[in-house]
N, C-alpha and C positions, 0 to 999 in steps of 0.2 A: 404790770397793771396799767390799762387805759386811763391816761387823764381826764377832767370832765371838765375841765376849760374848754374856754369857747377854741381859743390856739389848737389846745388836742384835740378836740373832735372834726374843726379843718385840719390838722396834719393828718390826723387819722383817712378822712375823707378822702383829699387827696393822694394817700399812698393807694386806696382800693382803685379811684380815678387811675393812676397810673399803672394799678398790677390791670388793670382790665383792659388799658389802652394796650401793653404789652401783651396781653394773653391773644387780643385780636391781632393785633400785629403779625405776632406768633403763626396764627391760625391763617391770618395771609398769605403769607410767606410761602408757610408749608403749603398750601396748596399748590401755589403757582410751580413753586420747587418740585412737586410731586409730580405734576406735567411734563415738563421739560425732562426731568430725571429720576422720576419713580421712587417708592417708598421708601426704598433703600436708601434713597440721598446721603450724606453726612449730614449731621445735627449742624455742625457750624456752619454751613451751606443756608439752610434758613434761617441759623441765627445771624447769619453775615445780611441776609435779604432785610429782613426784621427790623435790624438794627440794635439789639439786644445782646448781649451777651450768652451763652452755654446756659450760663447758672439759671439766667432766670427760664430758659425750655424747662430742662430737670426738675424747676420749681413749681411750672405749672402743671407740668407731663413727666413723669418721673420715668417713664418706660416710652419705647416706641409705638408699640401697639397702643398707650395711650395720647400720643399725637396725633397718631394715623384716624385713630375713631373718635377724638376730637373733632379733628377738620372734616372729613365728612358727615359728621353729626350736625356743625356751623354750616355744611353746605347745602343740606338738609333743608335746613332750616329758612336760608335764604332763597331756595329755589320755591320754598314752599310759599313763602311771605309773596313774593314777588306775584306771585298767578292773581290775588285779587287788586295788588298795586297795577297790574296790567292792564285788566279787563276796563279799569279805570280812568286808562291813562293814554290805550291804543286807541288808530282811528275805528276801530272796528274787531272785533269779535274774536273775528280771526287775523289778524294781524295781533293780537295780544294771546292768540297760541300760537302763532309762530314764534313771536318773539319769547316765548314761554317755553319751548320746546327748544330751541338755542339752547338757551340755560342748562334746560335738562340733558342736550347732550353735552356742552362744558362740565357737568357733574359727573356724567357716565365716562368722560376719556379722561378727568384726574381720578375717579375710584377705580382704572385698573392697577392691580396689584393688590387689592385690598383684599380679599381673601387669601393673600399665600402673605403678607404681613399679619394678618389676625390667624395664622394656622394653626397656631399652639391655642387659642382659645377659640373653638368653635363657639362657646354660646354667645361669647360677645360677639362676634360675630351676624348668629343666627338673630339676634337681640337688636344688631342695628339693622339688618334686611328685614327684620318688622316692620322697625322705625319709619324705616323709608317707605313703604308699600303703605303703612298708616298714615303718613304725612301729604306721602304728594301723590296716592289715587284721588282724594276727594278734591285737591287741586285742577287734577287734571280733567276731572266728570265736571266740574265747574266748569272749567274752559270751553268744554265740548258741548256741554249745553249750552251755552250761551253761546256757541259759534251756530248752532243748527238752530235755534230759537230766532236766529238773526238770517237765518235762510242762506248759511255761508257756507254750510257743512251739511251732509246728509244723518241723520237722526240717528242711526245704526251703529256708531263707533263706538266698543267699549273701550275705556280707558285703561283700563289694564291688557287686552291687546295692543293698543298701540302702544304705549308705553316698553312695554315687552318687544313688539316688532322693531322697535328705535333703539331696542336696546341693543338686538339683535345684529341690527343695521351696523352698530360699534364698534363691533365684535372686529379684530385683523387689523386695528388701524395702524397701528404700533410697527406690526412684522410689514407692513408695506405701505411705502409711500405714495404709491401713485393713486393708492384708494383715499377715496372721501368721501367719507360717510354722509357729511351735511348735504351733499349733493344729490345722493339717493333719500335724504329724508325730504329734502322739499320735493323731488318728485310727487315721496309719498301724502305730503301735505296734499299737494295742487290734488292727487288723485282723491281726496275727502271731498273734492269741493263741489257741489251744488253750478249743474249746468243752469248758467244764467237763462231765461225767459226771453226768448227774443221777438 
């Protein structure tokens, strides 16, 4: 039973402050873990990164498939947030989709492996590939408006093509080193761009 002291309801507070500071933790961890060494990692591997203990992974994530669609659900989320922080924040339009599309490919090269970790549950799976086509299309139709509004991009770009071409672009990075994908995406950027008026 929860005490209703002012003491219990700060200790209380504090313990959700702390399981929430560890579940992000968590969630960091395992991504970066997830890049370097893919899904499979060992659990103590990001709980060694974390800083955390086993117990408390298991306690937020009882299964692996539930870490795996944690962290990209968090990453989600933060690529999503980020597109109107940008447009905000960059010198221009398109300089806050490029720096926006970064992003989106640091999220495309830590979700490989994610569907052959989610293979015993296809609908979770199919569930969070909604997720993401519902969260950051209208992110991305954002950006692109506002880059062609600003006469920085030509008008014609669907965001769901590109997004998919970038995706595309990702594809092999893993089986060979000497490809880099960022390098054929900013090509494909400069090629969006509106020849200046001379």
């Amino acid at each position: 039973m929860v005490t209703e002291s002012p003491t219990g309801k700060a200790s209380a507070r504090s313990q959700r402050v702390d399981a929430q500071r560890n579940q992000q933790a968590v969630l960091t961890a395992a991504a970066e873990v997830f890049v370097t060494s893919g899904v499979d990692a060992p659990i103590r591997q990001i709980a060694a990164r974390a800083g955390v203990g086993m117990a408390t992974i298991y306690r937020h994530f009882p299964t692996r498939a539930d870490l795996v669609t944690a962290v990209y659900h968090h990453q989600i989320e933060e690529c999503a947030e980020a597109g109107p922080k940008l447009l905000a924040s960059a010198d221009s339009p398109f300089d806050a989709l490029r720096q926006w599309i970064d992003l989106f490919v640091g999220f495309l090269v830590t979700k490989h492996g994610l569907a052959d970790a989610l293979q015993s549950d296809s609908d979770r799976f199919a569930a969070l590939h909604t997720y993401f086509i519902d969260r950051l299309l209208p992110v991305c139709a954002q950006l692109l408006a506002a880059a062609a509004d600003a006469g920085d991009i030509r008008s014609d770009v669907q965001p769901y093509e590109l997004m998919r071409g970038i995706g595309n672009l990702c594809i092999g990075r893993d089986s060979d080193l000497r490809y880099d994908p960022r390098r054929l995406i900013d090509l494909l950027l400069e090629g969006l761009r509106r020849p200046r008026q001379g």
